[in-house]
C-alpha positions, 0 to 999 in steps of 0.5 A, a space after each residue: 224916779 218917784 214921779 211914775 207914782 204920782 199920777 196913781 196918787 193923784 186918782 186916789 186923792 181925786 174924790 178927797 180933792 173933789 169933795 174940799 173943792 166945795 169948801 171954801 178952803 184954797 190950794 195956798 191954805 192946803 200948802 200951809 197946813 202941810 208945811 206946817 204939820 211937817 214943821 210940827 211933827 219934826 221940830 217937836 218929835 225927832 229931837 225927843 225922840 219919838 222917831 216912829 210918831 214924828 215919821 207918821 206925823 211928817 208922812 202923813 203931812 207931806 202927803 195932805 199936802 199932794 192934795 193942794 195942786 189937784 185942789 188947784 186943778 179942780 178949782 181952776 186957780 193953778 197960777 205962779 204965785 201958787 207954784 212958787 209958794 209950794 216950792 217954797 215952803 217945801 224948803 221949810 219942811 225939808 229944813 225941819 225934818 233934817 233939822 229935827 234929826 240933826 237936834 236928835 242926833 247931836 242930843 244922843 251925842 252922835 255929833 258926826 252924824 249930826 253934821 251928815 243930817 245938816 249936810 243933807 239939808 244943805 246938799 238937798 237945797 242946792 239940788 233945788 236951788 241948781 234945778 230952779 236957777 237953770 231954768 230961770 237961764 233957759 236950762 232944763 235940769 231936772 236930771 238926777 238920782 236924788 230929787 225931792 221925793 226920793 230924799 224925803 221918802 229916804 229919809 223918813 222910812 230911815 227915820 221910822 225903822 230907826 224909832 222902831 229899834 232897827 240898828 244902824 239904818 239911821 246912819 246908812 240912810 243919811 250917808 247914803 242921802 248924803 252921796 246920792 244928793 251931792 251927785 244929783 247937785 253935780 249932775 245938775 251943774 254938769 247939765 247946764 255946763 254943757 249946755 251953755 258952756 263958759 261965757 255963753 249968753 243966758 237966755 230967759 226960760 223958755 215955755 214947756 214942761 218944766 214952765 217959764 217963759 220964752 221970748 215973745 210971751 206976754 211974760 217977757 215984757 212984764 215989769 220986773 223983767 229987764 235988767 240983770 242980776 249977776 251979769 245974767 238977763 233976768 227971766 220973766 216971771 214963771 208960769 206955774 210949773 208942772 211936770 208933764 206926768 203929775 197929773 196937774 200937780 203944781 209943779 214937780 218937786 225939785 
């Protein structure tokens, strides 16, 4: 839902990417800085409490790091290994900010809420993990009411209204993430169920939008690619993936 916004951020970040882009600084250096600050700002600050501050820092992070795929495009070095980088640090910032609020909640002695935070972390990885493994059988499964972006944006403005003295939001918002996530995990199972159905033959991904490879492509024969992992057909290794309205960003968040 929040991917309509991306291209506007994208033209307003485009004179920030343009001028990095005569620095010797890389997309791959961006996606470690922000992963990093994210980590930072929510290990250290949500579990002492500073929810307002650890909101900023994390907010503030997580968008520097919008700025590594259009640094990407600019420089003409967008490739696999940048895209699978990006999709997986993002799990670490995702871990600690759930993390961090989990530490701060269970050190407030709210212990249930604590476990709905950890719940989210959990629910929110497998969202990601269902999407990426559909694709690597040929599925497209980008559906659902709670992708990356959506969680993220929750969950910090819940965070932040909370460390602003609002009552209560804190625990609505993680319930809430909590639902919306395990319902985008089932929509995404539900996807692939009915498009290969029980017992159907894997196929590698194929080339479009959401990237991989397709049969025939120089992808397929690289080595790595043959064989079987769980009695399903290993995919070729994936091309950077990109959705069709982020404006070359790396790869549309999970």
């Amino acid at each position: 839902m929040l991917n309509a916004l991306r291209p506007f951020f994208a033209r307003l970040l485009r004179p920030v990417g343009e001028a990095l882009a005569r620095t010797p600084i890389t997309p791959n250096m961006i996606t470690a800085i922000g992963t990093v600050g994210v980590a930072v700002g929510a290990l250290w600050l949500f579990p002492t409490g500073h929810l307002f501050a650890g909101t900023l820092v994390c907010w503030g992070f997580a968008m520097f790091d919008m700025l590594d795929g259009l640094l990407a495009r600019i420089k003409g070095t967008s490739g696999a290994w940048g895209a699978f980088l990006d999709s997986t640090l993002d799990r670490i910032g995702d871990s600690a900010v759930f993390g961090g609020l989990a530490i701060y909640l269970a050190r407030n002695h709210q212990p249930v809420l604590a476990c709905v935070a950890l719940f989210c972390l959990v629910a929110g990885s497998m969202v990601s993990y269902a999407r990426a493994r559909a694709e690597g059988i040929g599925v497209r499964a980008d559906v659902g009411v709670a992708e990356r972006s959506e969680r993220l944006t929750l969950v910090l403005i819940v965070a932040g209204l909370t460390g602003l003295g609002v009552p209560f939001v804190l625990a609505i918002g993680l319930w809430v993430l909590a639902v919306a996530s395990a319902v985008t995990f089932v929509q995404r199972v539900l996807v692939v169920r009915k498009a290969v159905g029980p017992g159907a033959a894997a196929q590698p991904a194929a080339a479009g939008p959401a990237g991989g490879t397709g049969p025939g492509s120089p992808g397929n024969n690289a080595a790595g690619s043959s064989g079987t992992e769980n009695g399903v057909p290993r995919a070729g290794p994936a091309a950077a993936v990109r959705d069709p309205s982020d404006n070359g960003a790396r790869k549309d968040k999970a």
